[in-house]
N, C-alpha and C positions, 0 to 999 in steps of 0.2 A: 209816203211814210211820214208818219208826224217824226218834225226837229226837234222833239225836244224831248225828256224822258219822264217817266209817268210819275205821278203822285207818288208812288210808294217810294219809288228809288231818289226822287228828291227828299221826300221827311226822311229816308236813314241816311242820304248823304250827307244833311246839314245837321239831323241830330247826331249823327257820330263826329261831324267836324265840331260841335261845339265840346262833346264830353273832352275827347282828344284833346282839343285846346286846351281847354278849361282847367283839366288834369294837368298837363305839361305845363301849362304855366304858374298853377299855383304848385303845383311839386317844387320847380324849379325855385319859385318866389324862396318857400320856406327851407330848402334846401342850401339856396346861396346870398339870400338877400335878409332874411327875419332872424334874429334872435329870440322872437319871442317863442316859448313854448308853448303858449293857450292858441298863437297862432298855429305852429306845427301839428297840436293836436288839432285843431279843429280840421284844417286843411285835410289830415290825416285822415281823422274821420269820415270828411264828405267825400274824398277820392276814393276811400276803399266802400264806399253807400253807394255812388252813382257808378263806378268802375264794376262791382259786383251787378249790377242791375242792369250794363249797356252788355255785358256778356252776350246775352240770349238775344239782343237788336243785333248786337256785330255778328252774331254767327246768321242771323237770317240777311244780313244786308249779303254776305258770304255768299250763300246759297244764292240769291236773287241777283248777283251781280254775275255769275257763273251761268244762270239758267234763265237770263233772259237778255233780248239785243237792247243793242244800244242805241241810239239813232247815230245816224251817218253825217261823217264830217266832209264831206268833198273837199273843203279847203285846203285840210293838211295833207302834205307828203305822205307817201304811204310810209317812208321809215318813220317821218314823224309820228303816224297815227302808231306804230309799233312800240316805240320808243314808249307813248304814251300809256300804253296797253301793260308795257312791263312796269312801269312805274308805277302805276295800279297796281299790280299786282304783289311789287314788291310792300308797297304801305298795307295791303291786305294781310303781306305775310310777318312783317315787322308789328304790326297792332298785332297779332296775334301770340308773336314774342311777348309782347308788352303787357298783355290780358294775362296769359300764362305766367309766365315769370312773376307777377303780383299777386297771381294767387297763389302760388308755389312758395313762394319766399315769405309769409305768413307765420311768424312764432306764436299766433292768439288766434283763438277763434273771429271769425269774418263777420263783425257786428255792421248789420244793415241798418241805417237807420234807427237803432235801437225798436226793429219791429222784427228782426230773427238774425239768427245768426248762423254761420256754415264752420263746421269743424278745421282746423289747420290741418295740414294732409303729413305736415312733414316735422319731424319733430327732431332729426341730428341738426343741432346749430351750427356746422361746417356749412353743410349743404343750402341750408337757408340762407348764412351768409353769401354761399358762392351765386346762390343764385339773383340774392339780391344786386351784385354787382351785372347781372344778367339783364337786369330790369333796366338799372341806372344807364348802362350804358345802350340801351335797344329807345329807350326814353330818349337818349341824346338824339339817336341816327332818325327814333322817327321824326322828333322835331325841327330835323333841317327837312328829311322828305317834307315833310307838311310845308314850312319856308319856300320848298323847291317848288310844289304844286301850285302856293299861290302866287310864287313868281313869275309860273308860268301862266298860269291865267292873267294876269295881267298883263304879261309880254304879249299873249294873242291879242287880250284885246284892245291894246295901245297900235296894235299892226294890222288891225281892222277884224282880226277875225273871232265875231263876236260869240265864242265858246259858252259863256258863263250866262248866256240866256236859254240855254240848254236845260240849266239847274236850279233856274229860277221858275 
């Protein structure tokens, strides 16, 4: 059995770890670090362009991470390879909080790119606001998980056990 996982599941696992990132840290950036407002709108804008367009990538990475194996780690403990399986699983379910919740909490129409745009769904401003703290804080939890993942990649493979040539 080949070690290592196939083309497809590496392009959506690195391009979903870049959107992921990329989002979380410039949300964050303009959230707690910028004043400026041409920053917050731009940042704004490209989060809600690229975030609206990884949608349909993260629901097939979903599918393809459910419906097909994974190669085999003999090195790790079987709780450890468990542990590891929930922990996936749980970033599966938190990005989904975090996709949802963004589009939900939406007072404007969802300008892509300025090449179309998707109607707001919800228009009581309670519920947008509640949900927007739904976002803020699933945005927080995923980005320790994501911290937690690549800390743990690194901890294998400073312990020899060379994980991350799996995904490469």
């Amino acid at each position: 059995m080949n070690n290592r996982y196939s083309p497809g599941a590496r392009f959506l696992h690195w391009s979903s770890a870049a959107v992921i990132i990329w989002a979380n840290a410039s949300g964050f950036y303009v959230a707690f670090l910028s004043d400026s407002l041409v920053s917050k709108n731009l940042v704004s804008f490209l989060n809600v362009s690229i975030t609206t367009l990884f949608i349909p990538l993260f629901l097939f990475r979903c599918f393809h991470a459910f419906h097909y194996t994974k190669p085999k780690n003999d090195n790790l403990a079987r709780w450890n390879q468990w542990l590891a399986s929930q922990m996936h699983r749980m970033l599966y379910i938190v990005t989904t909080v975090v996709l949802l919740s963004g589009v939900l909490m939406m007072d404007r129409n969802i300008n892509v790119f300025n090449l179309f745009s998707l109607p707001y769904l919800i228009k009581d401003r309670e519920v947008t606001w509640l949900i927007n703290q739904v976002h803020i804080y699933s945005c927080m939890v995923l980005s320790v998980m994501v911290l937690m993942h690549i800390a743990a990649v690194i901890k294998h493979e400073l312990t020899g056990m060379r994980i991350l040539r799996k995904m490469l």
